[in-house]
C-alpha positions as CSV (number, residue, x, y, z in Angstrom):
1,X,14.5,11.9,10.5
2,X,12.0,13.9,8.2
3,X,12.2,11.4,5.4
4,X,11.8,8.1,7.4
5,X,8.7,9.8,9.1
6,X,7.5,10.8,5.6
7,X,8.5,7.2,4.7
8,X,6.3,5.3,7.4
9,X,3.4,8.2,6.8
10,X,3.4,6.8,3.0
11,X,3.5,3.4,4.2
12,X,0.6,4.0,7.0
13,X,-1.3,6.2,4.9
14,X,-2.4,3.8,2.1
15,X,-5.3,3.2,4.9
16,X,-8.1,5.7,5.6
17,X,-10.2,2.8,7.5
18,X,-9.8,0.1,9.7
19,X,-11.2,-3.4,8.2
20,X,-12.0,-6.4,10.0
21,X,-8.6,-8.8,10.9
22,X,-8.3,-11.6,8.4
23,X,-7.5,-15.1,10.5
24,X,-6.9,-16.7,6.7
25,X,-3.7,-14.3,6.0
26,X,-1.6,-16.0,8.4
27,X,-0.7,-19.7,7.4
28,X,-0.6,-22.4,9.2
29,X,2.3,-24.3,8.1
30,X,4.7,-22.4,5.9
31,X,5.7,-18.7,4.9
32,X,2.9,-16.8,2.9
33,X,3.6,-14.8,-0.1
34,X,1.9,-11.5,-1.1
35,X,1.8,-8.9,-3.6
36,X,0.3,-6.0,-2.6
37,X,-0.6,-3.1,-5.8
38,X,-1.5,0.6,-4.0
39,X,-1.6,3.9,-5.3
40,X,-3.7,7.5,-3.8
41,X,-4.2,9.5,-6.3
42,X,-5.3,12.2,-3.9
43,X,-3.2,13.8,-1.5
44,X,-3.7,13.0,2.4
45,X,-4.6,16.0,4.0
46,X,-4.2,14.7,7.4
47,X,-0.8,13.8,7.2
48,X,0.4,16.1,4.4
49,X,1.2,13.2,2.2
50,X,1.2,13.9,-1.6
51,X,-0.3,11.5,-4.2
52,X,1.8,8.2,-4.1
53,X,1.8,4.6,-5.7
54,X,3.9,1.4,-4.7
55,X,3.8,-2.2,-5.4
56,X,5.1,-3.9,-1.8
57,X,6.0,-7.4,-1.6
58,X,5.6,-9.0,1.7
59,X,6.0,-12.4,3.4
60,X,4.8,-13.6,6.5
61,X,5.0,-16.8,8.5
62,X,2.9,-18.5,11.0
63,X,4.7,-16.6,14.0
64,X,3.5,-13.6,12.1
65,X,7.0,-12.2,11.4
66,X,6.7,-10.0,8.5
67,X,8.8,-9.0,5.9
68,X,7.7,-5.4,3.4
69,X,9.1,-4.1,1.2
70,X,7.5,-1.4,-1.0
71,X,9.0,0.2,-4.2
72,X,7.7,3.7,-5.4
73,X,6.8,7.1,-6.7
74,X,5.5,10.6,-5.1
75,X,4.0,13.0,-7.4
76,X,6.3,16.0,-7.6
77,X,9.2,14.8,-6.3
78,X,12.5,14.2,-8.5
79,X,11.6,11.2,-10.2
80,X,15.0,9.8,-9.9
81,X,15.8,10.5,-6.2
82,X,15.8,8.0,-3.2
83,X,13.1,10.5,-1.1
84,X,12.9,7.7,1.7
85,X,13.9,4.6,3.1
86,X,12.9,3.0,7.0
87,X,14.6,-0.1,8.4
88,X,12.4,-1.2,11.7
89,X,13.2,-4.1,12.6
90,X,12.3,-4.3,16.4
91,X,9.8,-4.1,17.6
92,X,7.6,-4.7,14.1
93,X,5.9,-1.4,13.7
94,X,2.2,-1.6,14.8
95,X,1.2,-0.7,11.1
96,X,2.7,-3.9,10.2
97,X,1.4,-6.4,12.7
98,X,-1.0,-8.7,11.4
99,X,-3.9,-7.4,13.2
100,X,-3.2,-4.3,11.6
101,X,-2.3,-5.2,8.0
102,X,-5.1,-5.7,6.4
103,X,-6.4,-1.7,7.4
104,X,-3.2,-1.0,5.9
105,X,-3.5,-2.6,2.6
106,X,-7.2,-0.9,2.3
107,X,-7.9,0.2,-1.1
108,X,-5.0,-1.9,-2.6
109,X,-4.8,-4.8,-5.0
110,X,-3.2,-7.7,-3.1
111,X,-2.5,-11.0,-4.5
112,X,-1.2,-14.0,-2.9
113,X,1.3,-16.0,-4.8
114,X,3.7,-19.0,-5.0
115,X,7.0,-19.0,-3.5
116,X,8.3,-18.9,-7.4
117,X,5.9,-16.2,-8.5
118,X,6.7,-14.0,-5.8
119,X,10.9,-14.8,-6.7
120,X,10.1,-13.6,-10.1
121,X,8.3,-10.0,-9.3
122,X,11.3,-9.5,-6.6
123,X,13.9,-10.1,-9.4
124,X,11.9,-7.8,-12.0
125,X,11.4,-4.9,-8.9
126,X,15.0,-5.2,-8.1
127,X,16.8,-4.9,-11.3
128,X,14.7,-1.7,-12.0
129,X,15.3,-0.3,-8.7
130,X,19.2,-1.5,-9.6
131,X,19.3,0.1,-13.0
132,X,18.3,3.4,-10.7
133,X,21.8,2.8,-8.5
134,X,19.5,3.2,-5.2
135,X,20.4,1.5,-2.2
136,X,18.1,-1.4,-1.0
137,X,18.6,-1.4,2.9
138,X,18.9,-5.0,4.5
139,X,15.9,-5.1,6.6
140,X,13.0,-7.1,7.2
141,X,10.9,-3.6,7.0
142,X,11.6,-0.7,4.2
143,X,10.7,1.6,1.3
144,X,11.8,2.7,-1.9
145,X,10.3,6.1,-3.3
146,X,12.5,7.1,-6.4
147,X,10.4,5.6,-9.3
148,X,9.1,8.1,-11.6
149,X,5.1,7.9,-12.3
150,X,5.7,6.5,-15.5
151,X,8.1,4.0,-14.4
152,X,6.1,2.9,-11.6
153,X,3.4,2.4,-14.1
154,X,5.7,0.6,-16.4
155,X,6.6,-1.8,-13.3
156,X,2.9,-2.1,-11.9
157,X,1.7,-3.4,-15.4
158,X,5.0,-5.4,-16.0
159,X,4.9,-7.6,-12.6
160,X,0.8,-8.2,-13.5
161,X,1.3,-9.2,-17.2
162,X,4.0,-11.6,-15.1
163,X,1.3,-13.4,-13.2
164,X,-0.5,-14.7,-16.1
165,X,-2.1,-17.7,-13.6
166,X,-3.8,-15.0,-11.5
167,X,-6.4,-13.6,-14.1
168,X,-5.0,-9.7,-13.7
169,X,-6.9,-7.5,-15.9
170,X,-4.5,-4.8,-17.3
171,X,-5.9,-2.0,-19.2
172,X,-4.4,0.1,-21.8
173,X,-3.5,3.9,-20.0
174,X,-5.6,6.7,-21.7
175,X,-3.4,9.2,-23.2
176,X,-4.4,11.9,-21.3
177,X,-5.0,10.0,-17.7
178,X,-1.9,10.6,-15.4
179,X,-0.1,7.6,-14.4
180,X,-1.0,7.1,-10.9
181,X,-5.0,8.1,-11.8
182,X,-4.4,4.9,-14.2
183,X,-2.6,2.6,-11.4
184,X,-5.7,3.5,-9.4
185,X,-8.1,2.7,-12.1
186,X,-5.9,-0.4,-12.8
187,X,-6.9,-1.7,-9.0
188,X,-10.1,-0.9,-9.0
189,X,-10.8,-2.8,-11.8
190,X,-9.1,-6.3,-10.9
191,X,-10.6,-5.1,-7.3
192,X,-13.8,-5.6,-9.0
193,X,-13.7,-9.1,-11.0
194,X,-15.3,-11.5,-10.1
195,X,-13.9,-14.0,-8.1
């Protein structure tokens, strides 16, 4: 019980403020892919949530039924352990309602896609979650935390450099700069390009 409710805290936390609904992020005729890049260097003190990072890739469809799942890494964790994973399939959780998503995705990079390019960064997030021998729940609504920094790092940069189409500006790390410090840095930069 702890760990999905430190699960869906991650997941709710990657929000401090609420943004205005988006009527362009549901489609009108066919499923909508997304790739959604977040990481808090800082810790949450309301929630007690320690610095995090996760790429989530999400689909959603004109009835608004969503499908998330994120991949990722706490700080100070085991790198290689499964801390956390929440299947909620019904009702949707409010956090994940499309009125609510776009609060949720505050602060991240997210990036629509094409039905193939979406394919692609699910197949490279898989087999790196499958080289790791975790367990991928079958749900519509989930998370993954047992990347190590670096290896979300590696993954963040690795999906980008995948979606050569989308423009996505990916920086060298600095020796010295911790790896979720650079994944923030990293979306905060393409957050910034011009459109």
């Amino acid at each position: 019980m702890r760990i999905a409710y430190l699960l869906l805290s991650l997941l709710i936390s990657a929000s401090a403020w609420a943004v205005p609904f988006d009527p362009n992020e549901i489609p009108k005729d066919q499923v909508a892919y997304r790739l959604s890049f977040c990481a808090r260097p800082f810790p949450d003190s309301n929630l007690g949530v320690p610095p995090h990072a996760f790429i989530a890739l999400n689909t959603v469809d004109p009835a608004q039924k969503r499908v998330f799942h994120a991949f990722g890494t706490v700080k100070g964790l085991q790198p290689r352990a499964l801390i956390g994973h929440a299947a909620m399939l019904n009702p949707v959780p409010a956090a994940l309602t499309t009125a609510e998503y776009s609060s949720l995705m505050q602060n991240c990079l997210v990036v629509p896609v094409s039905k193939n390019e979406y394919q692609a960064a699910e197949k490279m997030v898989y087999s790196q979650v499958n080289a790791m021998a975790l367990t991928i729940p079958k749900a519509d609504i989930y998370g993954v935390y047992g990347l190590a920094p670096d290896g979300c790092a590696t993954m963040f940069v690795k999906v980008m450099k995948a979606l050569p189409k989308k423009g996505m500006l990916v920086p060298e790390q600095f020796g010295s700069e911790p790896p979720i410090a650079y994944l923030r840095r990293l979306i905060d930069q393409n957050l910034r390009r011009p459109s």
